[in-house]
PyMOL commands that place a pseudoatom at each C-alpha (Angstrom):
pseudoatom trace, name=CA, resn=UNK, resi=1, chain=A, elem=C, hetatm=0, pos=[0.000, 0.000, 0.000]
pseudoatom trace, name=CA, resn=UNK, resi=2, chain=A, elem=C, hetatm=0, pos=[1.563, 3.431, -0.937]
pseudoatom trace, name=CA, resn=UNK, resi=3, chain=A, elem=C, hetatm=0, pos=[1.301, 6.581, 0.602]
pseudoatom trace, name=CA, resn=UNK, resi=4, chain=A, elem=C, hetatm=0, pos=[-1.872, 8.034, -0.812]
pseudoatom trace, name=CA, resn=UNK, resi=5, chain=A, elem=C, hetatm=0, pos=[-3.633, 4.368, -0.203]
pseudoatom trace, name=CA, resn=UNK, resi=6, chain=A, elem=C, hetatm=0, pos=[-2.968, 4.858, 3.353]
pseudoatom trace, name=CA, resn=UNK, resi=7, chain=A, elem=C, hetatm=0, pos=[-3.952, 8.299, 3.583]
pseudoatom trace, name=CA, resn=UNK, resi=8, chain=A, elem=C, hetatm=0, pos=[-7.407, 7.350, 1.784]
pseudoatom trace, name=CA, resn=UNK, resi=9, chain=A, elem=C, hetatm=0, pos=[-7.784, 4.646, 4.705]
pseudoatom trace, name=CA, resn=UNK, resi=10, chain=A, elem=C, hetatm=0, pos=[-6.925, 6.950, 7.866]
pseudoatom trace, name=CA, resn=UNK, resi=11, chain=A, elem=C, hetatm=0, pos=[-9.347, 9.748, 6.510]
pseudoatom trace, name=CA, resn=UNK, resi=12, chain=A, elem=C, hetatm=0, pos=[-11.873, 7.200, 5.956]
pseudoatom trace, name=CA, resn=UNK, resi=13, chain=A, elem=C, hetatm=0, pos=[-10.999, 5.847, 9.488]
pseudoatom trace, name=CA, resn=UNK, resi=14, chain=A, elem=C, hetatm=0, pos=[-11.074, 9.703, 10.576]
pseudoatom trace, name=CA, resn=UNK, resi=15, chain=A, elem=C, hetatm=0, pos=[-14.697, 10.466, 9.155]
pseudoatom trace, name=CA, resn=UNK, resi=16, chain=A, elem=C, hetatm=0, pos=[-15.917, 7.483, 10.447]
pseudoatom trace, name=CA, resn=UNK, resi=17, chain=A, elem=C, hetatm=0, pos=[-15.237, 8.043, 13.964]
pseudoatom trace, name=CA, resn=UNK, resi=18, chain=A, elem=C, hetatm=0, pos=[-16.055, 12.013, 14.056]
pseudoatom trace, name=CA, resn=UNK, resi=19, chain=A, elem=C, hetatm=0, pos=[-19.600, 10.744, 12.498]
pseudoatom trace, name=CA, resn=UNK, resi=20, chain=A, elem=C, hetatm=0, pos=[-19.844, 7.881, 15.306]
pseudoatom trace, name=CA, resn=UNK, resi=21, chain=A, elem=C, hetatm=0, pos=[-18.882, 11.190, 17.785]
pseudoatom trace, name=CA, resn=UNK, resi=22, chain=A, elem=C, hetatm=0, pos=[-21.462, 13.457, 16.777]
pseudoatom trace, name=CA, resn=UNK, resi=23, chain=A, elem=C, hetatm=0, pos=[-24.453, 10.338, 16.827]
pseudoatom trace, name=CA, resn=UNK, resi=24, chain=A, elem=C, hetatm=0, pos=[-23.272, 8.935, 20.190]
pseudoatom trace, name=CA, resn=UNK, resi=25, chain=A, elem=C, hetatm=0, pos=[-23.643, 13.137, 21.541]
pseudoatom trace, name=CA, resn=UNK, resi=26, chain=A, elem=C, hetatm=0, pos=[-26.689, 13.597, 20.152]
pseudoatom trace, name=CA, resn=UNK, resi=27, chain=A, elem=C, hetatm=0, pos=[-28.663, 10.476, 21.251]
pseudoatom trace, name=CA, resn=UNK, resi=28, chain=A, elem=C, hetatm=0, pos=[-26.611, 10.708, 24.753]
pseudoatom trace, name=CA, resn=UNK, resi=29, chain=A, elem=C, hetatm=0, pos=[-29.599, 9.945, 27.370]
pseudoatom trace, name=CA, resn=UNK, resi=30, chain=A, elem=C, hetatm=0, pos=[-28.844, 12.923, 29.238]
pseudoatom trace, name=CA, resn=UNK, resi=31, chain=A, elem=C, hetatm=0, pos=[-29.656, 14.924, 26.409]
pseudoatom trace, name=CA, resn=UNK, resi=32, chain=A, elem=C, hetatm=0, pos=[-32.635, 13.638, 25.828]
pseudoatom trace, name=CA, resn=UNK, resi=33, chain=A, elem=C, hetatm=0, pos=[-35.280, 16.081, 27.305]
pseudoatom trace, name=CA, resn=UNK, resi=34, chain=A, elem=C, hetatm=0, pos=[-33.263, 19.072, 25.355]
pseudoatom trace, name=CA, resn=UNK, resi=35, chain=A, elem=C, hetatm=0, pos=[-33.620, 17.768, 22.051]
pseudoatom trace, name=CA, resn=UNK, resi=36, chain=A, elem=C, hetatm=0, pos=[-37.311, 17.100, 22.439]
pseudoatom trace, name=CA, resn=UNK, resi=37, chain=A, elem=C, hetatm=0, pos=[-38.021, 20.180, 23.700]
pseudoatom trace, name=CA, resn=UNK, resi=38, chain=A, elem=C, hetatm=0, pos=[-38.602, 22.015, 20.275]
pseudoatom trace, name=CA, resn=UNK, resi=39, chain=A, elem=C, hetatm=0, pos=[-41.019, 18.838, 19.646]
pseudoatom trace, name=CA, resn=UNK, resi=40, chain=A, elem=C, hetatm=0, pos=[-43.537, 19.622, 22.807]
pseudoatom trace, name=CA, resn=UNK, resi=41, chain=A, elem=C, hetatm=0, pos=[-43.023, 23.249, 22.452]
pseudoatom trace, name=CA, resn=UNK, resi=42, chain=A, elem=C, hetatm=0, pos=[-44.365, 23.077, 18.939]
pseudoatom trace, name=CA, resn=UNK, resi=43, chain=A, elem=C, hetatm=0, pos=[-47.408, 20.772, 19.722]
pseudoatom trace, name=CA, resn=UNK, resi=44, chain=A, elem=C, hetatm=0, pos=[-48.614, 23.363, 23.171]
pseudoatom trace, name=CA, resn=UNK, resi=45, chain=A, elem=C, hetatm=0, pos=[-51.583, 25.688, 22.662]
pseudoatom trace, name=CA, resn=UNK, resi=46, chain=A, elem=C, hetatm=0, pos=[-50.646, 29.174, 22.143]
pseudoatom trace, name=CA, resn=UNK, resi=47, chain=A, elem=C, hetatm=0, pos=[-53.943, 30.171, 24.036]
for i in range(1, 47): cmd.bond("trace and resi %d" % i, "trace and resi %d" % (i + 1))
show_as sticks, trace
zoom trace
């Protein structure tokens, strides 16, 4: 494998784990009642 084969492979590798980093934040269970906050707020009666 030459240079540019292994930097294809460790940006893959890189991408890969900044994507599994941002899904395991955002469905973190102590985050859960902010992000379904904008949900209830939109479903409440304005009156």
């Amino acid at each position: 494998m030459n240079v540019s084969g292994l930097a294809y492979v460790a940006f893959t590798v890189l991408l890969a784990l900044i994507s599994s980093g941002i899904i395991a934040y955002y469905y973190n269970p102590k985050r859960k009642q902010k992000i379904e906050a904008p949900k209830h707020r939109m479903l409440d009666d304005d009156n």
